[in-house]
DSSP file (Angstrom, degrees, kcal/mol; ACC not computed):
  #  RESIDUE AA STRUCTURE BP1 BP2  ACC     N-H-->O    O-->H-N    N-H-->O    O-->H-N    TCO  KAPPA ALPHA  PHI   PSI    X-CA   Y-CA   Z-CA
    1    1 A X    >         0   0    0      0, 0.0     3,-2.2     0, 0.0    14,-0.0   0.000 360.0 360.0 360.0 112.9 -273.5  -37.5  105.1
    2    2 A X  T 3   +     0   0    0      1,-0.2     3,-0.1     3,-0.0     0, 0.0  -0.180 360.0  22.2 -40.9 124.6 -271.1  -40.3  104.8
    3    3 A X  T 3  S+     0   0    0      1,-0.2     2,-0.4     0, 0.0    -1,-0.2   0.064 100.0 111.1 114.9 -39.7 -272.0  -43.4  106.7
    4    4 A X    <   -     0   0    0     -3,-2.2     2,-0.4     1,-0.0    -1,-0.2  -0.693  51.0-146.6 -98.6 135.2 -275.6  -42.7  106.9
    5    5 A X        -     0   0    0     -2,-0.4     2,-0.4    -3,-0.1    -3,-0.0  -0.744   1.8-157.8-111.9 166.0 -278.8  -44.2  105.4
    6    6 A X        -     0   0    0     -2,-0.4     3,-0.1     1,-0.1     6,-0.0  -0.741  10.6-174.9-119.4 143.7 -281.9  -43.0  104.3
    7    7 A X  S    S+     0   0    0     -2,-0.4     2,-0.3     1,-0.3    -1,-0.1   0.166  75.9  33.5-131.9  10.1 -285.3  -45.1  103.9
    8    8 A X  S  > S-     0   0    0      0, 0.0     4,-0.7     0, 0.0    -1,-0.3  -0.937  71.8-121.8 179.5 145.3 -287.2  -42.2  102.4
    9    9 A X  T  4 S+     0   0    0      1,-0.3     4,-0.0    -2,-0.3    -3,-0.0   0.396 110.7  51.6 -69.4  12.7 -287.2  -39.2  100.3
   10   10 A X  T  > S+     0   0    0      2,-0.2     4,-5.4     1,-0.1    -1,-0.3   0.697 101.8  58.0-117.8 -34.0 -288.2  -37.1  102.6
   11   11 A X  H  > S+     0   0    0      1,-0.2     4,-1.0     2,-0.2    -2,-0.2   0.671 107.4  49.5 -66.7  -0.3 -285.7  -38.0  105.1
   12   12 A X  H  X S+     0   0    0     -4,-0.7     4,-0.5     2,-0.2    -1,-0.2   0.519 103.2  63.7-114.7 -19.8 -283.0  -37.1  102.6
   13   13 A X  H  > S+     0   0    0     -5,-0.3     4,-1.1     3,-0.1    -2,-0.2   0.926 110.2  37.6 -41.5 -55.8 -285.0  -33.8  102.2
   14   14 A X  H  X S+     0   0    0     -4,-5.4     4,-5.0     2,-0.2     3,-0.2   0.952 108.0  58.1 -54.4 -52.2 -284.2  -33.0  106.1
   15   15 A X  H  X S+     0   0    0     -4,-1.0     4,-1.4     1,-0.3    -3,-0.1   0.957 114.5  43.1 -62.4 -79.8 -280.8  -34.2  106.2
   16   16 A X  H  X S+     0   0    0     -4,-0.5     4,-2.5     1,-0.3    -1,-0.3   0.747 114.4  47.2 -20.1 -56.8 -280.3  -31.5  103.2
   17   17 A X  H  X S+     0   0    0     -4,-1.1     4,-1.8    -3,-0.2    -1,-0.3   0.932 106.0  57.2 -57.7 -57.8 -282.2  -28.8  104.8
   18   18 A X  H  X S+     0   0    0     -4,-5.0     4,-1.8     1,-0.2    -2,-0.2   0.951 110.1  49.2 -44.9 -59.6 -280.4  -29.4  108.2
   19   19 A X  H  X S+     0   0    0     -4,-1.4     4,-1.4     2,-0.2    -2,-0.2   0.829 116.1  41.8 -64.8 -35.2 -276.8  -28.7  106.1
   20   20 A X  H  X S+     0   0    0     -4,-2.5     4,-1.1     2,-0.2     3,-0.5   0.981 110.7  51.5 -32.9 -74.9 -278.0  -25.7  104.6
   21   21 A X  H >X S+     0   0    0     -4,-1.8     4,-0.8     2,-0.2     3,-0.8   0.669 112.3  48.3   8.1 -88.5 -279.5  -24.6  107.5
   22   22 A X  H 3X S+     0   0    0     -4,-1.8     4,-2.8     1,-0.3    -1,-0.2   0.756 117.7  45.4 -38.0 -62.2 -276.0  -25.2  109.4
   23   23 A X  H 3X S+     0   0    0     -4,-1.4     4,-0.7    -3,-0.5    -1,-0.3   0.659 106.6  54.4 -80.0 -34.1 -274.2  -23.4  106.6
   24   24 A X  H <X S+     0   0    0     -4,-1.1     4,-2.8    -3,-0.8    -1,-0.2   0.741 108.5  50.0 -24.5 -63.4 -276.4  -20.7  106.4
   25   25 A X  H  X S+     0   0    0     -4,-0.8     4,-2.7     2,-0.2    -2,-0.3   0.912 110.5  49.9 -73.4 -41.1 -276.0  -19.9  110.2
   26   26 A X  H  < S+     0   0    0     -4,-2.8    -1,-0.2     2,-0.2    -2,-0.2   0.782 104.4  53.9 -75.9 -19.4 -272.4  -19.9  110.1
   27   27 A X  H >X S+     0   0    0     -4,-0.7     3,-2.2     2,-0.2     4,-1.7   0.928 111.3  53.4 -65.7 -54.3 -271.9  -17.6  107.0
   28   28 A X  H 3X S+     0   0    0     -4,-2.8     4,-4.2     1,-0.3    -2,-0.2   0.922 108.5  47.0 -31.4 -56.9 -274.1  -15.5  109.2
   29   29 A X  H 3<>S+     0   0    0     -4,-2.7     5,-1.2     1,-0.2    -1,-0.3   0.546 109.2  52.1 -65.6 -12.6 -271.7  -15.9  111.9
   30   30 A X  H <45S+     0   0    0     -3,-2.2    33,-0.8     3,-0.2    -1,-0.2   0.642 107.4  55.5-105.4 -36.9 -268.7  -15.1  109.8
   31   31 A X  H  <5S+     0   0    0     -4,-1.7    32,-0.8     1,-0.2    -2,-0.2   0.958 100.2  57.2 -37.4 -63.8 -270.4  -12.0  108.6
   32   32 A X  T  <5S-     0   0    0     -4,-4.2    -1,-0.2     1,-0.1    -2,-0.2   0.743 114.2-114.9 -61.1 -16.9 -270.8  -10.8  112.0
   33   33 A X  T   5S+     0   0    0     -4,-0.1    -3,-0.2    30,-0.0    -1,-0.1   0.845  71.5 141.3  92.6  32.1 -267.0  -11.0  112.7
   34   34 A X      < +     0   0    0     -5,-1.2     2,-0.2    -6,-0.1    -4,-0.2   0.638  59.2  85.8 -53.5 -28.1 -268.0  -14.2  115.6
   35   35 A X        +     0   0    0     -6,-0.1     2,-0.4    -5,-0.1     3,-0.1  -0.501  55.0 173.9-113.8 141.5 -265.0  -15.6  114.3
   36   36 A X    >>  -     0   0    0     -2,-0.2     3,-2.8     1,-0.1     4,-1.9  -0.996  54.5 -96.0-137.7 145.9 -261.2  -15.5  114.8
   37   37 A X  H 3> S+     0   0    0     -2,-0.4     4,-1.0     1,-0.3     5,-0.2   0.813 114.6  53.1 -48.8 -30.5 -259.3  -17.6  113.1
   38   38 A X  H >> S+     0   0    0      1,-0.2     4,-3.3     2,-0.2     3,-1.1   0.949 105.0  56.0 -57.1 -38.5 -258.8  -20.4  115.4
   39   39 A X  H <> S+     0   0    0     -3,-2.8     4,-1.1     1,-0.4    -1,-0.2   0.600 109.8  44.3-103.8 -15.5 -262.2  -20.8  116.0
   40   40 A X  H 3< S+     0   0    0     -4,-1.9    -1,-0.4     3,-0.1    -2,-0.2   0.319 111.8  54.1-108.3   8.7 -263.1  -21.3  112.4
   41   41 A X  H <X S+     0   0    0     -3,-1.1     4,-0.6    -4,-1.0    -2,-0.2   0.744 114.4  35.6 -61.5 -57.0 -260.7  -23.2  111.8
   42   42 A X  H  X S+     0   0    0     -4,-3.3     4,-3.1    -5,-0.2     3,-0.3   0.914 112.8  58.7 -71.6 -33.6 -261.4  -25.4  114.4
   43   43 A X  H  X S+     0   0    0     -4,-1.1     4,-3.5    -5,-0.3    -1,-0.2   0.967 109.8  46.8 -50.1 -45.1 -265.4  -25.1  114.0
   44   44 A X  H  4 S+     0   0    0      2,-0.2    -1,-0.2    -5,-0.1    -2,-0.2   0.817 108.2  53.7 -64.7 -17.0 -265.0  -26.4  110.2
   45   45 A X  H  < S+     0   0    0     -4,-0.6    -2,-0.2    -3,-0.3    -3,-0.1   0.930 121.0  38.9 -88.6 -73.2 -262.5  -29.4  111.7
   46   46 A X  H  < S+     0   0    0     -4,-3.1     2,-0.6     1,-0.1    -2,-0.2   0.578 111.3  52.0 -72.4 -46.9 -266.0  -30.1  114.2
   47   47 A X    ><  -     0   0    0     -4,-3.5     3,-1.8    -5,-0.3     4,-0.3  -0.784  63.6-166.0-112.1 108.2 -268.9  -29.6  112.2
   48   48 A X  T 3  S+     0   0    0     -2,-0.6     3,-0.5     1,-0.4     4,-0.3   0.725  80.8  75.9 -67.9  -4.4 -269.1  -31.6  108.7
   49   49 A X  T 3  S+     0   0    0      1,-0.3    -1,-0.4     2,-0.1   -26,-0.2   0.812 100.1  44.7 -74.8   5.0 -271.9  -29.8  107.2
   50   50 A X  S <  S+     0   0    0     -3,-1.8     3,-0.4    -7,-0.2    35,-0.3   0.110  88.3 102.3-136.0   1.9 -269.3  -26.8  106.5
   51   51 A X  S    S+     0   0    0     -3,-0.5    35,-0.4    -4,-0.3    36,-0.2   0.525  91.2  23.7 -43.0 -30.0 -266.5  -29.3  105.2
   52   52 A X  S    S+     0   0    0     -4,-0.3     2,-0.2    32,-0.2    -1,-0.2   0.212  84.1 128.6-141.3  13.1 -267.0  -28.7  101.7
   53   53 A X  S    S-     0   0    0     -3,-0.4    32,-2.4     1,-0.1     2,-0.7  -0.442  72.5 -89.0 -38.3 121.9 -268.3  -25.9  101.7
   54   54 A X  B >>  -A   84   0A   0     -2,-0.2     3,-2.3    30,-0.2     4,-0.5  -0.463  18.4-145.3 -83.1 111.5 -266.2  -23.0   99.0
   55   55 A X  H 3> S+     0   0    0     28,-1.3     4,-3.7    -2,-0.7     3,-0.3   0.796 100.4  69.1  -4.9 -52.7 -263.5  -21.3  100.9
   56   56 A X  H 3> S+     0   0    0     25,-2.1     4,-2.3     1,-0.3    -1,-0.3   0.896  96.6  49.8 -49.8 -44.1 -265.0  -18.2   98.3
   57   57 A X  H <> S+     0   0    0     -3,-2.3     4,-1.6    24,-0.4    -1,-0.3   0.947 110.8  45.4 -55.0 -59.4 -268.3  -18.0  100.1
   58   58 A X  H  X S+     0   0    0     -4,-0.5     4,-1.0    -3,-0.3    -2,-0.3   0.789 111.4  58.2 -68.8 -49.3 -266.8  -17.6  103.5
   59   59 A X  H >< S+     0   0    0     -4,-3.7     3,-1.6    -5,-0.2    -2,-0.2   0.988 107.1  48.9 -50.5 -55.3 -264.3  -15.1  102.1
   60   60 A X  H 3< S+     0   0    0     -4,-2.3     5,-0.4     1,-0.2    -2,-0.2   0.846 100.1  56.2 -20.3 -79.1 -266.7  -13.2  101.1
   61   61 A X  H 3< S+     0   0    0     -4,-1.6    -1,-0.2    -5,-0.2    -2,-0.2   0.727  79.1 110.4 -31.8 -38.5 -268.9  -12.8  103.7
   62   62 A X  S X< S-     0   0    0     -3,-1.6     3,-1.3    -4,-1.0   -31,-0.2  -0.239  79.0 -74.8 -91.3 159.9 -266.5  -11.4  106.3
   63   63 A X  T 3  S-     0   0    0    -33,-0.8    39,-0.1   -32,-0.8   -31,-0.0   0.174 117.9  -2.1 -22.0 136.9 -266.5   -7.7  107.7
   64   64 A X  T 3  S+     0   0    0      1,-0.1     2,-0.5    37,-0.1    -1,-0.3   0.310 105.5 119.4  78.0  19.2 -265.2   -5.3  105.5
   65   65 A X    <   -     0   0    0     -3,-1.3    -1,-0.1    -5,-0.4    35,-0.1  -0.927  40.0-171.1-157.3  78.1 -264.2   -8.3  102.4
   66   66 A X     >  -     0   0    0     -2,-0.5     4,-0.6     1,-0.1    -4,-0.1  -0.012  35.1 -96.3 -98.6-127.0 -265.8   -7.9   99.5
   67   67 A X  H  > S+     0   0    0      2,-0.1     4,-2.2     3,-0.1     5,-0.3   0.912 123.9  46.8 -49.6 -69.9 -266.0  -10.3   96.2
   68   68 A X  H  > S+     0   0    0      1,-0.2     4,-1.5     2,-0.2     5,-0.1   0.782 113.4  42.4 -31.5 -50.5 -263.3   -8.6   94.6
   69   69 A X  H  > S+     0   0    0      2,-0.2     4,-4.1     1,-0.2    -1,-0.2   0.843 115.4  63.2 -94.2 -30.7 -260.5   -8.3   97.7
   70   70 A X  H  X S+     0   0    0     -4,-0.6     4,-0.8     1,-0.3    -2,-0.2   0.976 106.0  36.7 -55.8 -52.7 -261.6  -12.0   98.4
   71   71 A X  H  X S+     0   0    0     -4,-2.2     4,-2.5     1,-0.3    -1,-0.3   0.784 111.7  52.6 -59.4 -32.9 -260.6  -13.1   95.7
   72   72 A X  H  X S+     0   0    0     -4,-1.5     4,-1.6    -5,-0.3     5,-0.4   0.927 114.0  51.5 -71.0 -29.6 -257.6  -11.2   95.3
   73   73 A X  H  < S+     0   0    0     -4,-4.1    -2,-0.2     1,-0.2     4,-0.2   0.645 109.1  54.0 -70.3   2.1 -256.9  -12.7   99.2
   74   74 A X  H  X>S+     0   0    0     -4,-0.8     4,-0.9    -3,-0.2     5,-0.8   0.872 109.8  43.4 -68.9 -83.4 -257.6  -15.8   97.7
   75   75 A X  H  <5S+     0   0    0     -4,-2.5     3,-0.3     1,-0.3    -2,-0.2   0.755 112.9  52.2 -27.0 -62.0 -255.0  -15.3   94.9
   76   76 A X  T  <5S+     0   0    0     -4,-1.6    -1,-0.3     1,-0.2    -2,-0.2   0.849 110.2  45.9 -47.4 -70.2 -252.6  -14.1   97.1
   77   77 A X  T  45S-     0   0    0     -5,-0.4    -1,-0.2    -4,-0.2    -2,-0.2   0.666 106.1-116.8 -58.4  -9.5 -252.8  -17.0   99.5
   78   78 A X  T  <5S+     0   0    0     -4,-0.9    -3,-0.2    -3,-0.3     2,-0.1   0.332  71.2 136.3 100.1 -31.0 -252.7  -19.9   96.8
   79   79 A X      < -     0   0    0     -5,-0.8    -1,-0.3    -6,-0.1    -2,-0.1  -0.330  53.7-126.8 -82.1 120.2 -256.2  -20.9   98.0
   80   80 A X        -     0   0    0     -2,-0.1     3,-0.4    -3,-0.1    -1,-0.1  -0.388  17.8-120.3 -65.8 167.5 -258.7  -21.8   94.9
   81   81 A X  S    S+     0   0    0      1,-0.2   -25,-2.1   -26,-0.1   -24,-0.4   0.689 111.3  43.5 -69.8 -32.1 -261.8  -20.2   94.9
   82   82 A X  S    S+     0   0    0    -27,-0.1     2,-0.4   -28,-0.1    -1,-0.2   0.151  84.1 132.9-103.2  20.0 -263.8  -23.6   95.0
   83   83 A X        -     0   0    0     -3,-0.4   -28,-1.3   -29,-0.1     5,-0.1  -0.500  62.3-103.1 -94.3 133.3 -261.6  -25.0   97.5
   84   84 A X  B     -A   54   0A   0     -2,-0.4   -32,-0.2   -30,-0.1   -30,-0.2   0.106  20.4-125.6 -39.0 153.8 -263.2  -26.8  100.7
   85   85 A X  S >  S+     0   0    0    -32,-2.4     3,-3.1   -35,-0.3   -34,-0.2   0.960 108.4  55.4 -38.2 -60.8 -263.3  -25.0  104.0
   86   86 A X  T 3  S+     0   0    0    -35,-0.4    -1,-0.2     1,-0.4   -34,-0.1   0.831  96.3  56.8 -54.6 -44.2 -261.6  -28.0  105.4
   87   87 A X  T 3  S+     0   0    0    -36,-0.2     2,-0.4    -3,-0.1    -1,-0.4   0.365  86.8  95.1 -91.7  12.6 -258.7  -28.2  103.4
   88   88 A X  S <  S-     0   0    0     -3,-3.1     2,-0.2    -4,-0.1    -3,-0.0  -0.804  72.3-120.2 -86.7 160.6 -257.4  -24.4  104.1
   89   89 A X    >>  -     0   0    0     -2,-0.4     4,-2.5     1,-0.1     3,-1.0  -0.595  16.3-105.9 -94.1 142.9 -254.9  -24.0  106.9
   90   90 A X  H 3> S+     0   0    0      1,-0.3     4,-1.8     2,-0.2     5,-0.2   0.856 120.9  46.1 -35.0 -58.1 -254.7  -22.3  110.0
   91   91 A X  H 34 S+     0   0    0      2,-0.2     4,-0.4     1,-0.2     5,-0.4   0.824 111.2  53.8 -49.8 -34.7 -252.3  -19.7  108.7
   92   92 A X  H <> S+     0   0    0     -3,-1.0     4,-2.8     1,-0.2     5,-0.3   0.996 107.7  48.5 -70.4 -54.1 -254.4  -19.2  105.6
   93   93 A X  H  X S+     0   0    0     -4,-2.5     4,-2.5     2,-0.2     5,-0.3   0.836 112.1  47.4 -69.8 -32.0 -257.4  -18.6  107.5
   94   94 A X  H >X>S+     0   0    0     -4,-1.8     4,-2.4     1,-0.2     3,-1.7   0.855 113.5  52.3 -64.7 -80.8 -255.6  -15.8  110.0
   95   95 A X  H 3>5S+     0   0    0     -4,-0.4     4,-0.6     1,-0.3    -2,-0.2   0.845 108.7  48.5 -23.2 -43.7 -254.2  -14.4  106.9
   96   96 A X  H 3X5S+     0   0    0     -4,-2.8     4,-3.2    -5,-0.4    -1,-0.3   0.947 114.9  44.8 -70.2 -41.1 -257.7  -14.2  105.4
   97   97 A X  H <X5S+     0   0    0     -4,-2.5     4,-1.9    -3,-1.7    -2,-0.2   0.791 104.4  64.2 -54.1 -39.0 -259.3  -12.6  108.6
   98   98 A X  H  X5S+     0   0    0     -4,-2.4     4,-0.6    -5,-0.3    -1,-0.2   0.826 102.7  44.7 -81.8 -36.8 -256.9  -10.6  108.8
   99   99 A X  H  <<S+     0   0    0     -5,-0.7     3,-0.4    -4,-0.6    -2,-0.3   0.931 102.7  59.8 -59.8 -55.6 -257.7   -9.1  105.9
  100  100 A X  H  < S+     0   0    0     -4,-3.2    -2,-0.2     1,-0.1    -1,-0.1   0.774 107.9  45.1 -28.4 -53.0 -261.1   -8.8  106.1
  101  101 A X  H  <        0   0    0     -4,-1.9    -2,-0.1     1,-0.2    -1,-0.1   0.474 360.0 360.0 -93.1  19.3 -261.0   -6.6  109.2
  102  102 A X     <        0   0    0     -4,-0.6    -1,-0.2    -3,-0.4    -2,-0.1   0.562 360.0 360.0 -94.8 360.0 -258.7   -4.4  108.6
């Protein structure tokens, strides 16, 4: 985490475990269809542990989206496979959603 220092390996264990963790639950959440695009948009602008996090991962995951049509919805948007969460756009991400639940 930018900014922050660490006096021990074990505290740079947590910090790690905590962003998983975070990243973990919110692929969960993306799964479940919790999400509309606004609201992942804005959650990724709000929580850094999902900042860098690959766009591809999160395509993946959501309802009805499997590796394959992610990637082609990838393609199709412009959007690299490895590219942060952060740096896609509101529009990308409806466009991706929308795609997923249909």
């Amino acid at each position: 985490m930018k900014g922050t220092s660490f006096t021990s390996l074990k505290e740079v264990e947590g910090a790690v475990a905590e962003v998983l963790q975070g990243r973990k639950q919110f692929i969960a959440a993306v799964s479940r269809g919790e999400f509309t695009a606004l609201t992942v948009h804005e959650f990724i602008a709000h929580n850094p542990q999902v900042h860098a996090l690959y766009v591809v991962k999160v395509a993946e995951s959501l309802p009805g989206m499997g590796k394959v049509s992610a990637r082609r919805a990838l393609d199709e948007l412009g959007v690299g496979y490895l590219c942060p969460c952060l740096s896609v756009t509101l529009e990308q991400w409806t466009t991706l959603l929308a795609g997923g639940q249909q």
